[in-house]
C-alpha positions as CSV (number, residue, x, y, z in Angstrom):
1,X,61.7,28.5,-71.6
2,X,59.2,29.1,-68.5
3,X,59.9,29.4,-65.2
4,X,58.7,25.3,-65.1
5,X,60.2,24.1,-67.5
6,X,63.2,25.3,-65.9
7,X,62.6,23.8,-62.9
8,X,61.7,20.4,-63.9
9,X,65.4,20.8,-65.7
10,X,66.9,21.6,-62.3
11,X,65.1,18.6,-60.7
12,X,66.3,15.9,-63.3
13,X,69.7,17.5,-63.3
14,X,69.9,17.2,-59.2
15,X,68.4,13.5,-59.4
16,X,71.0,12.8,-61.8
17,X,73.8,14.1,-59.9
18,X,72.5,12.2,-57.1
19,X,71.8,8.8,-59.1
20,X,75.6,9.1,-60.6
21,X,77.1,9.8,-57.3
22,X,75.5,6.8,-55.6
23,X,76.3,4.5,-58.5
24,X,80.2,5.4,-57.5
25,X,79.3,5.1,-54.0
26,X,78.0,1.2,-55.0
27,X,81.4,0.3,-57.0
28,X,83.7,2.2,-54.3
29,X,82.2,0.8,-50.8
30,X,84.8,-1.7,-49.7
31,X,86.4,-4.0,-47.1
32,X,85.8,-1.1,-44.6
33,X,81.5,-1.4,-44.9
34,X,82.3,-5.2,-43.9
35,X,84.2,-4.2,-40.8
36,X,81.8,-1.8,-39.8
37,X,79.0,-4.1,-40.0
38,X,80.9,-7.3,-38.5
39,X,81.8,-4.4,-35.5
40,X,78.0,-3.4,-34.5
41,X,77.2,-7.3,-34.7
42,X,80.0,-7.8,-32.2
43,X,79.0,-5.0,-30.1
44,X,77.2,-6.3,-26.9
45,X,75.7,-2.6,-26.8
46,X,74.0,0.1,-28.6
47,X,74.8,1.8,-31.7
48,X,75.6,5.8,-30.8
49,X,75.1,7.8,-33.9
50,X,76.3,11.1,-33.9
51,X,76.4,14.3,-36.8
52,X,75.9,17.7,-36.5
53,X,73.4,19.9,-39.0
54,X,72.5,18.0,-41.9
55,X,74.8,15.1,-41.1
56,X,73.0,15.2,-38.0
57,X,69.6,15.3,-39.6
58,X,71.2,11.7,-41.7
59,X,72.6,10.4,-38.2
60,X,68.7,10.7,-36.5
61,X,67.1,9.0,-39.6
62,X,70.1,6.3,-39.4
63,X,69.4,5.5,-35.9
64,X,65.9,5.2,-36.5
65,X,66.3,2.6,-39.2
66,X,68.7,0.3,-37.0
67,X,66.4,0.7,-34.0
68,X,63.2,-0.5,-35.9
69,X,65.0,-3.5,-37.9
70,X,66.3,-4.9,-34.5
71,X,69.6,-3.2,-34.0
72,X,69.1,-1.3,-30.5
73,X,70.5,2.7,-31.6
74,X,70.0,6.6,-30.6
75,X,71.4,9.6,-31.9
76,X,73.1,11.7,-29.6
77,X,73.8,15.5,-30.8
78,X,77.4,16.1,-30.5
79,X,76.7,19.5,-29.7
80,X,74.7,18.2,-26.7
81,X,77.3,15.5,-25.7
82,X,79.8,18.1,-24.3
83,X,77.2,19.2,-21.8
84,X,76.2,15.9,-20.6
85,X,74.8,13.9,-22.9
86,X,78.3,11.8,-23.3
87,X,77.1,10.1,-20.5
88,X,75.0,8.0,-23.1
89,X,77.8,6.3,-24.3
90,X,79.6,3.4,-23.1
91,X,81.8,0.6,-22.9
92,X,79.9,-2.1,-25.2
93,X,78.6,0.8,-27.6
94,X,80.0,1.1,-30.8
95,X,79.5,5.1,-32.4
96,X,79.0,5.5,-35.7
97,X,80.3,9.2,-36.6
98,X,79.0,11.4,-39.2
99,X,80.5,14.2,-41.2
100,X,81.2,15.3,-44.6
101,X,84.4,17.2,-43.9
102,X,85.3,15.0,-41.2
103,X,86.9,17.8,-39.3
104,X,83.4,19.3,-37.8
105,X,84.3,20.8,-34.2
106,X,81.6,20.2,-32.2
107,X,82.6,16.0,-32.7
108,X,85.7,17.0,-30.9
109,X,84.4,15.8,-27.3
110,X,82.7,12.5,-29.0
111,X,85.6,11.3,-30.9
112,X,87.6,12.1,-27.9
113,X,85.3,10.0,-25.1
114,X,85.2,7.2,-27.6
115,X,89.4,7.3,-27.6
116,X,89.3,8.1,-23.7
117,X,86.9,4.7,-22.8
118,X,87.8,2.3,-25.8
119,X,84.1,3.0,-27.4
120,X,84.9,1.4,-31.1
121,X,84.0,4.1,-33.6
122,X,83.2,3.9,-37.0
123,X,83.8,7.1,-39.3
124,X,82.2,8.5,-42.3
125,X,83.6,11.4,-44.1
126,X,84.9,12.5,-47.7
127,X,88.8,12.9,-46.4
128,X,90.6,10.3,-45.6
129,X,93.2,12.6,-43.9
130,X,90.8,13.9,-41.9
131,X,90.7,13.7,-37.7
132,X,87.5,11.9,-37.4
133,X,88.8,9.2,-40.1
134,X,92.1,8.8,-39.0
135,X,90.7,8.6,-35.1
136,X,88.9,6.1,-36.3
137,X,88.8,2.5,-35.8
138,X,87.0,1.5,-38.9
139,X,86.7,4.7,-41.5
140,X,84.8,4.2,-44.7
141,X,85.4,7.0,-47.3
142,X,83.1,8.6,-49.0
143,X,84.1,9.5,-53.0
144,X,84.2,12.7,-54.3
145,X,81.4,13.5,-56.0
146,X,80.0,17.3,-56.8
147,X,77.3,18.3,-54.6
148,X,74.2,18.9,-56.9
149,X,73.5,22.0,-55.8
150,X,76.1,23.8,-58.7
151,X,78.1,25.8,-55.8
152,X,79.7,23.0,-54.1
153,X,78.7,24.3,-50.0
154,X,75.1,22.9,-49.6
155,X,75.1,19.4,-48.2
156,X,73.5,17.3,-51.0
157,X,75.3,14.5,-52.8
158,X,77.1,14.2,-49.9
159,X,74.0,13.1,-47.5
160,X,72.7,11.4,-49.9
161,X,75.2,8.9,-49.8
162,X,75.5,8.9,-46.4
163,X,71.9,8.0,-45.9
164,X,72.1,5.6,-48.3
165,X,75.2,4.0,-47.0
166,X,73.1,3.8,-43.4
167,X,70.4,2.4,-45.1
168,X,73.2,-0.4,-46.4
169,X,74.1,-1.3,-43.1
170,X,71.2,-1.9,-41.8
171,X,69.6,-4.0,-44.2
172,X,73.4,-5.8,-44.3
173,X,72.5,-6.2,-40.5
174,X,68.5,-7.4,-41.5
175,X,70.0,-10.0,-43.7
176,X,72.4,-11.5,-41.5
177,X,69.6,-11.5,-38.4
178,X,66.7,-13.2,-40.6
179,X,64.7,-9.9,-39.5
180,X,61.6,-11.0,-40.9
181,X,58.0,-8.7,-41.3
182,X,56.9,-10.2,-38.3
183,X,59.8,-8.9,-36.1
184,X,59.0,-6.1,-38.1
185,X,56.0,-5.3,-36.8
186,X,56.8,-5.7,-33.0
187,X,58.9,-2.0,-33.2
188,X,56.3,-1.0,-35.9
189,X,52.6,-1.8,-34.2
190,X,51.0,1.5,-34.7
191,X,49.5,2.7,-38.2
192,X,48.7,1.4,-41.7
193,X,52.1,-0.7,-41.5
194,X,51.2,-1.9,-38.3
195,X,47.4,-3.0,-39.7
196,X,49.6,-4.2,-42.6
197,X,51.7,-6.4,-40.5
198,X,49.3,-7.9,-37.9
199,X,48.7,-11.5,-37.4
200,X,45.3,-13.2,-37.1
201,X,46.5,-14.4,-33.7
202,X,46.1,-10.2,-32.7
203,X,42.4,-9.9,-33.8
204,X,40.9,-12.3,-33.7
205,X,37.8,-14.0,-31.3
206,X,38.5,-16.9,-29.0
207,X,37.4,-18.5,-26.0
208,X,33.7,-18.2,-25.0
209,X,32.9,-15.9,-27.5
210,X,33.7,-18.4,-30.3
211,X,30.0,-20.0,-31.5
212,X,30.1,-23.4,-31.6
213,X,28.7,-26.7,-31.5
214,X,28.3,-30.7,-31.5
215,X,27.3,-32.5,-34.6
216,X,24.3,-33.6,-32.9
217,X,23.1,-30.5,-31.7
218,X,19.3,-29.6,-32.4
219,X,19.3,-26.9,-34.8
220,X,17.0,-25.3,-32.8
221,X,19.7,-24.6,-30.5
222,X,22.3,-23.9,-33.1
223,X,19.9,-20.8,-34.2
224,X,19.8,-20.0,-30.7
225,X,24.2,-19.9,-30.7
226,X,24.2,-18.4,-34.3
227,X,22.2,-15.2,-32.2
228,X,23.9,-15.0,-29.2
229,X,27.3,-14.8,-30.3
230,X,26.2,-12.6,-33.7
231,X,29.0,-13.5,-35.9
232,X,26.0,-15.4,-38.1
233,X,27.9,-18.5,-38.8
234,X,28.3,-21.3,-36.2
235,X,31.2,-24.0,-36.3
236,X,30.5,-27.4,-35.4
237,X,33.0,-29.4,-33.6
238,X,33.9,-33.0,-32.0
239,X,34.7,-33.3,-28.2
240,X,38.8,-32.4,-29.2
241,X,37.5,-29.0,-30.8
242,X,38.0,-30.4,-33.9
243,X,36.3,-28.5,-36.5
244,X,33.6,-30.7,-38.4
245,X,32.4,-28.2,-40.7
246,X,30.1,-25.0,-40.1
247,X,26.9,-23.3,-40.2
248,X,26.0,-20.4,-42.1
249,X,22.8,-18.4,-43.7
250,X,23.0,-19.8,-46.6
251,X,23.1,-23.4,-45.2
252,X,19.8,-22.4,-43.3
253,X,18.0,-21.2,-46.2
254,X,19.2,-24.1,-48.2
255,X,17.7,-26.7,-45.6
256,X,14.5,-24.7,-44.2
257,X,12.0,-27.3,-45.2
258,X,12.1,-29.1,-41.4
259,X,14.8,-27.5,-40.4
260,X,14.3,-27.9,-36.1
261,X,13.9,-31.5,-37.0
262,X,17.5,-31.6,-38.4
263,X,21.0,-31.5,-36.2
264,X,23.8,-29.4,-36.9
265,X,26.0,-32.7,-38.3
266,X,22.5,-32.5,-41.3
267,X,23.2,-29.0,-41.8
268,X,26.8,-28.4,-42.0
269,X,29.2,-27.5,-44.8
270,X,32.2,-29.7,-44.5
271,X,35.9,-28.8,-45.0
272,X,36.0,-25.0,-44.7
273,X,38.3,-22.8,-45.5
274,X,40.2,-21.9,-42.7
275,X,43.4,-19.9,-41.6
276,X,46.3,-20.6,-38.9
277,X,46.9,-17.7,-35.7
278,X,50.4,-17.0,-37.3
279,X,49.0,-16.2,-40.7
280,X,49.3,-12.1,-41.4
281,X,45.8,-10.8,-40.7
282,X,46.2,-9.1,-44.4
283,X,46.3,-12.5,-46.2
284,X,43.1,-13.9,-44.5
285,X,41.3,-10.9,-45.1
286,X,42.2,-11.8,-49.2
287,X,40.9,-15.0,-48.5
288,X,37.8,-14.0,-47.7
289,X,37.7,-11.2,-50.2
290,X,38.0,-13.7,-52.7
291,X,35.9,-16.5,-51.6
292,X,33.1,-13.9,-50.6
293,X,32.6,-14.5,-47.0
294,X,32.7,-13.2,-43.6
295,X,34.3,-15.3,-41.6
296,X,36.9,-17.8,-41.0
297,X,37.8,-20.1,-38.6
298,X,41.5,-20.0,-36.8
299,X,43.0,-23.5,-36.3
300,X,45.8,-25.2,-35.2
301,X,47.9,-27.3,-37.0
302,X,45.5,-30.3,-36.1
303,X,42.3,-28.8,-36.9
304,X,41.4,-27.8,-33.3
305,X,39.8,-25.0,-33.1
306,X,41.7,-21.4,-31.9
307,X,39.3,-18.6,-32.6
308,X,37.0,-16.9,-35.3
309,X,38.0,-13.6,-37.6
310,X,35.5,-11.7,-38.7
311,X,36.2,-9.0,-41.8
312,X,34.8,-6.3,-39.5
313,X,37.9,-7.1,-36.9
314,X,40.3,-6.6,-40.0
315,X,38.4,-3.7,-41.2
316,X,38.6,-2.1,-37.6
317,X,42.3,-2.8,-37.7
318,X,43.0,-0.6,-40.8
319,X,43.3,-3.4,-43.6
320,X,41.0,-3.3,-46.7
């Protein structure tokens, strides 16, 4: 066997350690995942989460996760906590407490501040009998499961279902909060996600920039808007901004035989497409992907006119 074939063997063996272990954590998690989730939605406060090495490596992910799908967190290093850093817990928190063993030493001081001030602390460990677990006021037990590494002392199986319980809470929490995409995006604004995620209402045109005109206006002067503003389409509008229809190229070349004797009400395409400010700046870009055009219009629910996207303005965003 070669040396890789051996270690695609080691990696199917590990995943399948893994995969098994989780599938007990699944049928095992109990009454005690409910009480830690109805405690953080009581809490009027932050969620403290706290580990040291690689539980501490889980607990930073974990906090990360509730703080970007609207549960305020931070991870405080225990190991940092007895030289100050306790300071960032308090009365309203709730700590969430990590450790395989559940008898780490450097969560001494946290598990004993949390006692000390009434902090309600939530425990996660692999022995029931164990000081964190039994200190505290909700503990969830994790099964026993062999760590995939074949010696039983490198952290593997055992993070993995602690991440993965983390990752149950905070989509439990999601859920219960309606945390839509949208409320997504307001802790996620940066990036492809955050292109991903943006509504028209961010990019696009409004106010004088936007081209437009009266039905009667000569076109003439609706070539002379077309310019000015550059976005090569012009809408036409009645006195309530109400969009009429709209003016592009093609509509030019398709009435050029006297067209400075026509108005822009001659000229105009009627009922275009158009897209609402809420809409996610990812679906109008489909739109006009599909209908093979540049622009659209933004409008209210009435048909007033908001503002004008342009596929550059998604393109400079990161979409496409």
């Amino acid at each position: 066997m070669t040396d890789a074939s051996k270690f695609l063997d080691t990696a199917r063996r590990v995943i399948r350690i893994e995969a098994d272990a989780l599938a007990l954590l699944a049928n095992e998690v109990g009454t005690p995942f409910g009480q830690a989730v109805q405690m953080i939605l009581d809490a009027p406060g932050r969620i403290i989460v706290c580990g040291m090495g690689k539980s501490g490596h889980v607990a930073r992910k974990i906090a990360a996760t509730f703080a970007s799908t609207g549960t305020p967190a931070h991870f405080v290093h225990p190991a940092e906590a007895s030289h100050g850093d306790l300071g960032m817990m308090a009365k309203g928190d709730v700590a969430l407490v990590l450790s395989n063993s559940g008898e780490t030493p450097e969560l001494a001081d946290v598990i004993a501040h949390t006692r000390r001030f009434g902090i309600p602390m939530i425990g996660v460990a692999s022995k029931a009998t164990s000081t964190l677990l039994t200190q505290s006021d909700v503990a969830i037990v994790l099964p026993a499961a062999e760590e995939a590494c074949g010696t039983g002392v490198v952290p593997t199986t055992s993070t993995t279902m602690t991440l993965a319980l983390g990752d149950a809470m905070a989509v439990a929490l999601m859920e219960h909060r309606d945390f839509t995409p949208a409320n997504f995006r307001d802790f996620h604004p940066g990036g492809k996600l955050g292109a991903r995620l943006s509504k028209v209402g961010d990019l696009m045109h409004a106010g004088d920039a936007l081209p437009l005109v009266a039905p009667n206006t000569s076109m003439g002067n609706v070539l002379l808007e077309i310019s000015q503003k550059g976005f090569g389409v012009v809408g036409v509008v009645d006195t309530a901004r109400q969009l009429q229809g709209i003016i592009t190229d093609g509509d030019l070349r398709r009435h050029m035989d006297g067209l400075l004797d026509l108005s822009a009400g001659d000229v105009q395409t009627n009922d275009p497409t158009t897209v609402q400010a809420g809409a996610l700046a990812e679906e109008a870009l489909g739109i006009m992907n599909t209908r093979k055009i540049t622009c659209l219009f933004v409008t209210d629910q009435s048909g007033s006119v908001e503002g004008l996207l342009h596929i550059h303005d998604c393109l400079r965003a990161g979409l496409g």
